[in-house]
C-alpha positions in Angstrom: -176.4 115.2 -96.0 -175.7 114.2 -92.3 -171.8 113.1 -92.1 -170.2 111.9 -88.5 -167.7 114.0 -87.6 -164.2 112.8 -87.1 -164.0 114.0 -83.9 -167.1 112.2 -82.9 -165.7 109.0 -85.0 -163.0 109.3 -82.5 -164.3 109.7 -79.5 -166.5 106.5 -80.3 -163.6 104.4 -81.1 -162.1 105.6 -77.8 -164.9 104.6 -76.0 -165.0 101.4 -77.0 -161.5 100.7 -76.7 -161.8 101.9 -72.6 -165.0 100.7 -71.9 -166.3 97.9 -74.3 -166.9 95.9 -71.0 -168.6 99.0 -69.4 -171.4 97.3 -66.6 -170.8 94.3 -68.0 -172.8 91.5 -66.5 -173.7 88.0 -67.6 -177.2 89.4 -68.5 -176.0 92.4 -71.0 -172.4 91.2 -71.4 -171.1 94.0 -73.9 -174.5 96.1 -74.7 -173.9 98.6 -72.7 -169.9 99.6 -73.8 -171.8 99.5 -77.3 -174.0 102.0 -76.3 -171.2 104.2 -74.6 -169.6 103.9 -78.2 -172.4 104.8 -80.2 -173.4 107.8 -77.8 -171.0 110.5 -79.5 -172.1 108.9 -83.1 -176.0 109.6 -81.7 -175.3 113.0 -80.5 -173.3 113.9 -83.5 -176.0 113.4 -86.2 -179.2 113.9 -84.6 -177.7 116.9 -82.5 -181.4 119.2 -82.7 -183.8 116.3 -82.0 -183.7 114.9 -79.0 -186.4 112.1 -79.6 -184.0 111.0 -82.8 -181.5 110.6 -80.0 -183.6 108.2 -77.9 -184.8 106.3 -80.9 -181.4 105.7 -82.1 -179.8 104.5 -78.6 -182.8 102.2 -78.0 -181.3 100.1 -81.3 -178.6 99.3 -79.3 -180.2 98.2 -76.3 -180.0 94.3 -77.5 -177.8 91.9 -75.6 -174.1 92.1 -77.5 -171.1 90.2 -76.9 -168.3 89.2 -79.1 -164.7 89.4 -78.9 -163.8 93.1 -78.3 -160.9 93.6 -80.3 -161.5 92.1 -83.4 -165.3 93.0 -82.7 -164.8 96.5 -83.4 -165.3 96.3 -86.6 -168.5 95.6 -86.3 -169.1 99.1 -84.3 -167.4 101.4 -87.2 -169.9 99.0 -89.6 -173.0 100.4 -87.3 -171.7 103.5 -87.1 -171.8 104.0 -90.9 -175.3 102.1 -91.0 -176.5 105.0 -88.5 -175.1 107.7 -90.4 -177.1 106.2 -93.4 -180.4 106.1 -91.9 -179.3 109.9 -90.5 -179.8 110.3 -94.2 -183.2 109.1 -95.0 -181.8 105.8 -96.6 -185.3 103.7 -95.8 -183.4 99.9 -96.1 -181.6 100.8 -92.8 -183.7 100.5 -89.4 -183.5 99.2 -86.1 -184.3 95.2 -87.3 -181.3 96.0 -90.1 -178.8 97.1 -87.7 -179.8 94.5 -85.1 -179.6 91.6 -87.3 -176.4 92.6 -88.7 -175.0 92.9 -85.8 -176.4 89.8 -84.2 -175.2 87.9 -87.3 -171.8 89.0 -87.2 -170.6 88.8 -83.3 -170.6 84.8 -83.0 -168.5 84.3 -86.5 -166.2 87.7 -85.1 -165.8 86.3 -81.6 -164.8 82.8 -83.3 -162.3 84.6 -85.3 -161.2 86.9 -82.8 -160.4 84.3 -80.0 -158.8 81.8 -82.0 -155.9 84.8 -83.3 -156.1 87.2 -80.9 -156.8 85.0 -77.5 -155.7 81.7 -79.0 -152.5 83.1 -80.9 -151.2 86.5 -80.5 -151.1 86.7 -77.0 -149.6 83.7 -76.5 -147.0 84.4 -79.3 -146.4 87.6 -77.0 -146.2 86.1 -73.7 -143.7 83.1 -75.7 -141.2 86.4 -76.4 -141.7 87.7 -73.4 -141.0 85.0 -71.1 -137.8 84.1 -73.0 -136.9 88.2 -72.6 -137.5 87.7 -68.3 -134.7 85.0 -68.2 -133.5 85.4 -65.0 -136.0 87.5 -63.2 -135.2 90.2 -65.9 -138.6 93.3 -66.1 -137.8 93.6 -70.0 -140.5 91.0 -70.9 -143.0 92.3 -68.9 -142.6 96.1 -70.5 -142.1 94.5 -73.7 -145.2 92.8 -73.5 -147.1 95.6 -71.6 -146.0 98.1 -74.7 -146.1 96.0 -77.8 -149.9 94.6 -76.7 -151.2 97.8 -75.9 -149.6 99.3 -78.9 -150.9 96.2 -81.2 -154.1 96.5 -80.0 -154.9 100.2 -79.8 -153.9 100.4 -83.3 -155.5 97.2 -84.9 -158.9 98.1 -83.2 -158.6 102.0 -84.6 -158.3 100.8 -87.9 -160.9 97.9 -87.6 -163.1 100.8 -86.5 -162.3 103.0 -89.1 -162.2 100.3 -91.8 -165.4 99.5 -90.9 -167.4 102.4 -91.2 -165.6 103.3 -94.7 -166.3 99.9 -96.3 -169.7 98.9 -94.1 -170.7 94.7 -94.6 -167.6 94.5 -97.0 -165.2 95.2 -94.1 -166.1 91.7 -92.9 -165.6 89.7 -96.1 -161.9 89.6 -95.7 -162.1 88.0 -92.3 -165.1 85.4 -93.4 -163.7 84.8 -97.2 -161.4 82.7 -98.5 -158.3 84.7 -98.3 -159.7 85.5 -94.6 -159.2 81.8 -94.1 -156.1 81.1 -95.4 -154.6 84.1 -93.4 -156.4 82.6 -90.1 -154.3 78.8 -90.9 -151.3 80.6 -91.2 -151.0 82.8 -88.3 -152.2 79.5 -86.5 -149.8 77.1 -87.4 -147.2 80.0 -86.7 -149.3 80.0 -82.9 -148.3 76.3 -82.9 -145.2 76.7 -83.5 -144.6 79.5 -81.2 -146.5 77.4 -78.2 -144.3 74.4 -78.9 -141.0 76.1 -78.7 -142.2 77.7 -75.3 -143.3 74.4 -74.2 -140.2 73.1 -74.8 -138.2 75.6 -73.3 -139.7 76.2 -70.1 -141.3 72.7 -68.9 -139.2 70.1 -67.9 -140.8 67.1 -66.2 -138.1 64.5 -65.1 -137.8 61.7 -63.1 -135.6 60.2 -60.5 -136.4 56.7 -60.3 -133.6 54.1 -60.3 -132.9 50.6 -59.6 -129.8 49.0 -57.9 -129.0 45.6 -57.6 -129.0 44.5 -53.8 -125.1 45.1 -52.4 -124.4 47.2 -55.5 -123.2 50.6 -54.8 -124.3 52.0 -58.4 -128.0 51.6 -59.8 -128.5 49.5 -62.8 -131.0 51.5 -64.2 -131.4 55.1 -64.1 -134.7 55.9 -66.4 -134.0 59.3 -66.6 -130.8 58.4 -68.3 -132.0 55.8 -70.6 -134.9 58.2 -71.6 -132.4 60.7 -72.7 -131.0 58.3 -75.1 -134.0 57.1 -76.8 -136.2 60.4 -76.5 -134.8 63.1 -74.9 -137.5 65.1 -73.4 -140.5 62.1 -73.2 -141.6 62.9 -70.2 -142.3 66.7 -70.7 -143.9 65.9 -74.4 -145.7 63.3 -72.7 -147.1 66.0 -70.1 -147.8 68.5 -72.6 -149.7 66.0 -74.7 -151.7 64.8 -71.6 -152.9 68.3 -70.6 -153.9 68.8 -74.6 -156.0 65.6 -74.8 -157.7 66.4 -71.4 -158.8 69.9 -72.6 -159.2 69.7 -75.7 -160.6 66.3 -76.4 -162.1 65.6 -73.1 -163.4 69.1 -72.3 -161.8 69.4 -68.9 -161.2 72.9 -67.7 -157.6 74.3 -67.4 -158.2 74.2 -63.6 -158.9 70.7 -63.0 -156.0 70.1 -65.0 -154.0 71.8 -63.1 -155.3 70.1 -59.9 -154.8 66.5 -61.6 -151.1 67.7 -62.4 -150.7 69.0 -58.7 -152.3 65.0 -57.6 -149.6 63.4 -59.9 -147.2 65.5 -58.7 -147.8 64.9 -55.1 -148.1 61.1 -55.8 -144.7 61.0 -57.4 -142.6 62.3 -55.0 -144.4 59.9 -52.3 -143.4 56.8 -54.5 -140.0 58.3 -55.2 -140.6 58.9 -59.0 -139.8 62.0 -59.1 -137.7 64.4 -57.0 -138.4 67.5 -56.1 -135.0 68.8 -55.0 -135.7 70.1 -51.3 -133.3 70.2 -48.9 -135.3 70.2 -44.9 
């Protein structure tokens, strides 16, 4: 019976992990770091017939793409799906392996990017930003280390996991308990976001009225913001940005340009103040 090595097991993860975005081009996206995966697998099991070889690495010739960490699961699944067929098992051929895979990298990518893209790294950078206070390197390294780390490690056993358990590996992240796991770790996100956002944006104003031949302003808005809602204007902000992109569907760049417009604007009509000294 035809068994993957460990070694080869290895070097397959590894090659995923450094090049899942190997060539990668709008046309193939990830197909190609897949194949650079699978290649020790290939050689490992069909290792006296070369024609097995070139059979086997044509499977994975189909367009790929899904998110690469948490996507690495489905490469250990493949790679016990090969070693099957390696074995005469008949259920398992290229239209098997292909539609698994097909099937799997939109729900993976969804689940990947909403927790790994949408949360953790955010959670990180939320830790490590409030680590650089002052220009300090310490959040940078820490983040540098503890992502690198994180990810190196979840994707090893993903792989691993994967091409012990085969499709079962996935019902944990599409099941129930999968779910439940995903709302938590995304209302922790949330959380995380919101004491960032509250911590390092601040959007005041400096507008003020004074009566004429006062010497003090009557109003200060700033002031009398502070006592009803401390912090409106930067919630506001925050909440404006949201709705654009997420309700409106406007990309994080034109945001960013309407912010610089408003910005720009402000200061003009003396709203807000920028606090240069010419």
């Amino acid at each position: 019976m035809a068994k993957i090595s460990k070694k080869a097991l290895t070097k397959a993860f590894n090659n995923w992990y450094y090049g899942n975005l190997t060539c990668f081009s709008q046309e193939h996206m990830q197909t190609f770091g897949y194949m650079v995966s699978m290649l020790p697998i290939i050689r490992d099991l069909y290792s006296d017939d070369p024609d097995l070889q070139m059979r086997s690495m044509n499977t994975y010739r189909t367009f790929f793409n899904t998110e690469p960490q948490l996507g690495t699961v489905i490469v250990g699944i493949t790679a016990g799906l090969e070693e099957a067929r390696a074995n005469g098992q008949e259920d398992v051929d290229d239209e098997t392996i292909n539609s698994l895979r097909a099937g799997l990298m939109g729900p993976i990518a969804g689940i990947g990017d909403s927790l790994v893209v949408g949360t953790l790294i955010p959670i990180l950078l939320g830790i490590a930003m409030g680590m650089s206070t002052g220009g300090s390197p310490i959040g940078a390294i820490f983040y540098i280390i503890v992502w690198n780390l994180i990810a190196y490690f979840g994707m090893k056993m993903l792989f691993f996991k994967g091409y012990e358990m085969g499709g079962k590996a996935v019902d944990f992240l599409v099941g129930p308990q999968g779910e439940a796991l995903r709302e938590s770790i995304t209302m922790l996100g949330g959380i995380v976001i919101g004491a960032v956002a509250a911590s390092w944006v601040s959007v005041t104003t400096a507008f003020s009225m004074t009566a004429n031949g006062a010497d003090e302003p009557f109003l200060v808005l700033q002031d009398t913001l502070n006592n009803v809602y401390p912090g409106f204007l930067t919630a506001a902000f925050i909440m404006l940005c949201w709705w654009l992109m997420a309700k409106k569907k406007m990309s994080p760049l034109k945001v960013m340009l309407l912010l610089v417009v408003i910005a720009f604007v402000g200061v003009l009509i003396g709203f807000f103040d920028p606090g240069l000294n010419y």
